[in-house]
N, C-alpha and C positions, 0 to 999 in steps of 0.2 A: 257233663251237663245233660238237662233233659228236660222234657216237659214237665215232670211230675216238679220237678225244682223250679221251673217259673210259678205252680198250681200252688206250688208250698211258700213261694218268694207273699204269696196275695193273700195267704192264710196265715200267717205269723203273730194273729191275736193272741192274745194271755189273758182272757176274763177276771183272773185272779188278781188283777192290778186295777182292777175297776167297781164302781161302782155302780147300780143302776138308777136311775131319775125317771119320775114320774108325775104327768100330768094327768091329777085325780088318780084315778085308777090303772091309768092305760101308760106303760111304759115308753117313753120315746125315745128313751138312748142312756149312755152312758159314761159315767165323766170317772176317769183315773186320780188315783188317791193324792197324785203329784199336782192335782191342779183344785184338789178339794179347798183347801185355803184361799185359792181367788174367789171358791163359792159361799165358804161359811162367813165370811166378814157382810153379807149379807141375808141376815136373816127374815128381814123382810119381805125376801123374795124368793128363799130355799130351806126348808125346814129339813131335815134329818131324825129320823126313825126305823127302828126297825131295817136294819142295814141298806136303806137305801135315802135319796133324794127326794125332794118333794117341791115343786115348786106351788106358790102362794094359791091356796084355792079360792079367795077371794076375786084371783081372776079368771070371771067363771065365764069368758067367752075369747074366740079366737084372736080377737081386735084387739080387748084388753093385753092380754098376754105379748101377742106381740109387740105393742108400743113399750111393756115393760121390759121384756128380753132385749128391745132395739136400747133403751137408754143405757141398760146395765152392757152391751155389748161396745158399746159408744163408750162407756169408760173404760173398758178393758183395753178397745182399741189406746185409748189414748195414751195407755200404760205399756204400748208399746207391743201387745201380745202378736196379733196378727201380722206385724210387718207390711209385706207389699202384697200381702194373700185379700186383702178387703177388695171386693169388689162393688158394693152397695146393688148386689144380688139376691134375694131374698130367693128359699126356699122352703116347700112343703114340708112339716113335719108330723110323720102321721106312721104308723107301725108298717100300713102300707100303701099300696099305691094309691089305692083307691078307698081307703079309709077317709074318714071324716078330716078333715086337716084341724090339727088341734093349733097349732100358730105358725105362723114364721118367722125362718130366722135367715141370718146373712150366711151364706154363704162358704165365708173363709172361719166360722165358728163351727159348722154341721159339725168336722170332725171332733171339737174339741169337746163335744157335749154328746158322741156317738151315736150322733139320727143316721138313721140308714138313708141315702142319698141315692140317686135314680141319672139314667144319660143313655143317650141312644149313641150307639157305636156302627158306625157305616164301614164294612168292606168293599170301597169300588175294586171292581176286577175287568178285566176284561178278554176275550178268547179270540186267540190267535191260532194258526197252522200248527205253532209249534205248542200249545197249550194254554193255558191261565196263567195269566200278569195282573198285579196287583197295584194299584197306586198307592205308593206310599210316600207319605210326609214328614218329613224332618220338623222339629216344631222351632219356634224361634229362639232365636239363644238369646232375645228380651225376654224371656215370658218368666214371672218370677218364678214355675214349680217344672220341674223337668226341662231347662231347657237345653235345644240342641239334641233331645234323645226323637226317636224313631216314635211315629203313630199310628194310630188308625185314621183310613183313607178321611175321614171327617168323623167328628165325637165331639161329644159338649153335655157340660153338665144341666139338670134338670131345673131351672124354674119354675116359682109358683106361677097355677094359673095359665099354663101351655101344657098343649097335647104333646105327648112322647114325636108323633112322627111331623106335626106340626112345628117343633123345636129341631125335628131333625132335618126339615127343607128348609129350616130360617139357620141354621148351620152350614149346611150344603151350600149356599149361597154366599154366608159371610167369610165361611173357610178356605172355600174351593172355587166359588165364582158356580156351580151347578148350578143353571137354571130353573125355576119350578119344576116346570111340566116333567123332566129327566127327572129330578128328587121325586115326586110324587112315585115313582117305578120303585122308587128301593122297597125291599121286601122284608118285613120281621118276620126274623126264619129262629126264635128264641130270646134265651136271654143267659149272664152267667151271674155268678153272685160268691163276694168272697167278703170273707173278716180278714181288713189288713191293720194292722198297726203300728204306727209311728211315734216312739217316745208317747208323752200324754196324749195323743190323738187315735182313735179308733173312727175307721171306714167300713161299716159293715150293709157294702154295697149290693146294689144290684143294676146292670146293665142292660138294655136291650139290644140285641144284634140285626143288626140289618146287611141285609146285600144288595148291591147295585151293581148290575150287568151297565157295563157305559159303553158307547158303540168305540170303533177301533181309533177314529179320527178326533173323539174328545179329548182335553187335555185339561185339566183342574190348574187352576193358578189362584196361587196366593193371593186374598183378597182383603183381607181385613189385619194383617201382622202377626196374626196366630202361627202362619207357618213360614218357615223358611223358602221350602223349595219342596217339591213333586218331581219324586222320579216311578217311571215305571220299572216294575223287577219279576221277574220271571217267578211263578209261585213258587217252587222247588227253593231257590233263594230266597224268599222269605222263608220257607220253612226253615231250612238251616240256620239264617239270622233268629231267629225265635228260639231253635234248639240249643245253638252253640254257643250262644252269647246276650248279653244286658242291655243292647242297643238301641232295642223296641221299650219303651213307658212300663213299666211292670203291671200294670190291669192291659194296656192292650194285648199282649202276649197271651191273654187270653181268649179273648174278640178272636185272634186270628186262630188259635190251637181249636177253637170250635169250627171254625172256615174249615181249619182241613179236614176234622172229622168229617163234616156233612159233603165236604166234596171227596172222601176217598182217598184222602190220602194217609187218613191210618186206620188200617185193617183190625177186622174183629179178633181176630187171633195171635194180635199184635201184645204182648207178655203185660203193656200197661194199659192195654186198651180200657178197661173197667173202670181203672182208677183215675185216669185222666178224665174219663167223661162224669164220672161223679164228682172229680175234684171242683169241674166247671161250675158246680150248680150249689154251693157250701152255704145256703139261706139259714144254717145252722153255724155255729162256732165249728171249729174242730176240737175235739177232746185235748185236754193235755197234761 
């Protein structure tokens, strides 16, 4: 195992099982051919042309659109698609971040419709005599998607209508108990971005990374049921849990493999050094 196999675990898209959909002009995502028939039994609200999707131009503002994506997503729930993934969390969809937000939508749908999705990822660390330890969280074995696997120190996905680092101190708080004033220190030192894909669902994310120095005597505790438990681990041990094994969330494993780049702990002349850092940053598909 290695890192380049966690970079490729996050990159496992196939375009070629997809379609793309478009609002007006401007592409928002994209929906697999396996789920095309929950879309075309509605054409009132998805047209098809020209090998792609089209949702109704009639709704020619963000409001509109959204109250019709909410109804049509309200059926699908009820038909049992999402399972226990709804969380009645609306997010931005828009090519990018800071793009004009063409509608929102819930949540547990982004992937199935291929909006690229946004979340600040926090490495707390902290320096000791004998080097950098990291806190890491076990996440809860309630939680219905990953759970019981390894995370990053605090992470949470993006809502509409919140700032990246503002979402990421209302995190630090409900995740880890972080007080403001300490959240407010964490540092966006980047971001990564990968095409993953799961059965019908594409994630063609992107992350922001932050770091937070916490002093020696802080301790993060479980505040909201998100995590199990907080252990401190000597970074070297994380690295090896990241290298050797599936333990860590398969996107976290990314968050930390750029931690160790920027802290030094892999070398320019290191055989995958090139590939690894490029693999981090994949705001394109990969070829296939």
């Amino acid at each position: 195992m290695s890192f380049l196999d966690r970079i490729a675990a996050c990159n496992n898209a196939d375009l070629g099982q997809f379609e793309p959909w478009y609002v007006g002009t401007t592409r928002a995502g994209f929906l697999h051919r396996d789920f095309l028939p929950m879309i075309a039994v509605r054409p009132d609200l998805f047209g098809h042309r020209d090998g792609g999707w089209y949702l109704e131009p009639s709704l020619d503002t963000p409001a509109k659109r959204t109250a019709a994506m909410r109804d049509f997503l309200l059926e699908l729930r009820a038909r049992g698609l999402f399972g226990k993934a709804w969380r009645d969390e609306p997010y931005k969809v828009a090519p990018h971040f800071n793009d004009p937000t063409l509608l929102e939508m819930e949540r547990a749908a982004v992937p199935w419709f291929g909006v690229r999705a946004y979340g600040p990822h926090m490495t707390g660390y902290v320096r000791k005599d004998d080097g950098l330890h990291i806190w890491v969280p076990r996440r809860s074995y309630d939680k219905p998607t990953f759970p019981g696997e390894l995370d990053n120190t605090v992470a949470g996905g993006q809502p509409a209508n919140i700032g990246i680092l503002e979402n990421l101190i209302k995190e630090c708080a409900e995740e880890a108990a972080i007080p403001r004033k300490l959240a407010e220190q964490a540092l966006a030192v980047g971001f990564i971005a990968y095409w993953n894909q799961s059965g019908r669902q594409l994630k063609p994310d992107v992350m922001t990374c932050f770091d937070l120095e916490l002093p020696q005597d802080f301790v993060p505790r479980a505040h909201d049921g998100e995590v199990h438990a907080f252990e401190l681990w000597p970074v070297q041990r994380v690295y090896e849990t990241v290298r050797d094994t599936k333990q860590f969330k398969y996107n976290c494993n990314l968050v930390l493999i750029d931690f160790f780049v920027r802290h030094g702990m892999l070398r320019a002349d290191d055989r995958d050094f090139f590939a690894i850092v490029e693999g981090l940053h994949r705001t394109q598909p990969s070829e296939r």
